[in-house]
N, C-alpha and C positions, 0 to 999 in steps of 0.2 A: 298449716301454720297460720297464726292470726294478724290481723292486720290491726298498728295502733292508728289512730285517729285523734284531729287536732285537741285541745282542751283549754285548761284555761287555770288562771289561778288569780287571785285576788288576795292582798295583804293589810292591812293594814299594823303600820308599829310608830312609837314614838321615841324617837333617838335621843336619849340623856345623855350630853354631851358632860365629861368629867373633868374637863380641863377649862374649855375655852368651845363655847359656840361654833360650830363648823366645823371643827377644827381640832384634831386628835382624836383620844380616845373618846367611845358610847358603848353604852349598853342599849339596845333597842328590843324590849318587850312588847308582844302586838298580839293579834292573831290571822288566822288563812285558812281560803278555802280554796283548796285544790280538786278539780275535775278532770277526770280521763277518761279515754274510753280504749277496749283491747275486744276485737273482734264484734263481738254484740252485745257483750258486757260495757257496763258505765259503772266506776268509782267515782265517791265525791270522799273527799277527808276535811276534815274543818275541825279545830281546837288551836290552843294558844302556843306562841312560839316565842323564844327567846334568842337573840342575836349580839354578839360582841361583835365591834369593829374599833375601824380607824380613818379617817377622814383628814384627807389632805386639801386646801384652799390653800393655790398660788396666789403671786401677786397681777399675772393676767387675767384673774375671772376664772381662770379654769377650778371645776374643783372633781377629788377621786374619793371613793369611800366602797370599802370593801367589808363585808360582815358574814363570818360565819355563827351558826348554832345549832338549834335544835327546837324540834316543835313535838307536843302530842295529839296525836290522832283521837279524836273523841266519838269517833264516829261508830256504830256498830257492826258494820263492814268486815269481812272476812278479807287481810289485802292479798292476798292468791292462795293458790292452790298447794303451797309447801312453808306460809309464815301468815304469823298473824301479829306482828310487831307492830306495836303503837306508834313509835319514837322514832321520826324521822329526821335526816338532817336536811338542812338549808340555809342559802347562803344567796351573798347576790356581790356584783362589780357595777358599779354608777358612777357613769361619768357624768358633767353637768358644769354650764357657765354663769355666772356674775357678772349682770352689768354692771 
């Protein structure tokens, strides 16, 4: 049996707010580089990714924003040994205050 190992991922996206700045709906188009490692093997996937959410700003500072989507793998990578799907999903929960 193999052993996974820490990795890493980096995102970058720009969230178009469709209503009101902060605040409700966005579409957020970006892209990511994801790295893993599975016994002595190392993946990396990197290509663009698209994400819908919803962001909430209370009146304390606090604020939530939740987005799921989908990204494609650009990379020439085999992703295991029984698929070889491009089209991964992802998603993210952010919390976050306002002074």
């Amino acid at each position: 049996m193999g052993t996974w190992s820490p990795g890493y991922e980096l995102g970058l996206g720009v969230p178009i707010y469709l209503r009101r700045t902060y605040s409700g709906p966005f579409l957020e188009p970006g892209v990511i580089v994801r790295q893993i490692s599975y016994s002595h093997d190392s993946s990396t996937v990197y290509g663009p990714q698209v994400l819908i959410g919803w962001q909430w700003m209370f009146d304390s500072g606090l604020n939530v924003a939740v987005a799921v989507g989908a990204g494609r793998d650009w990379s020439t990578h085999q992703v295991d040994d029984y698929s070889d799907e491009k089209v991964f999903a992802n998603g993210y929960l952010r919390f976050g205050y306002a002074f």
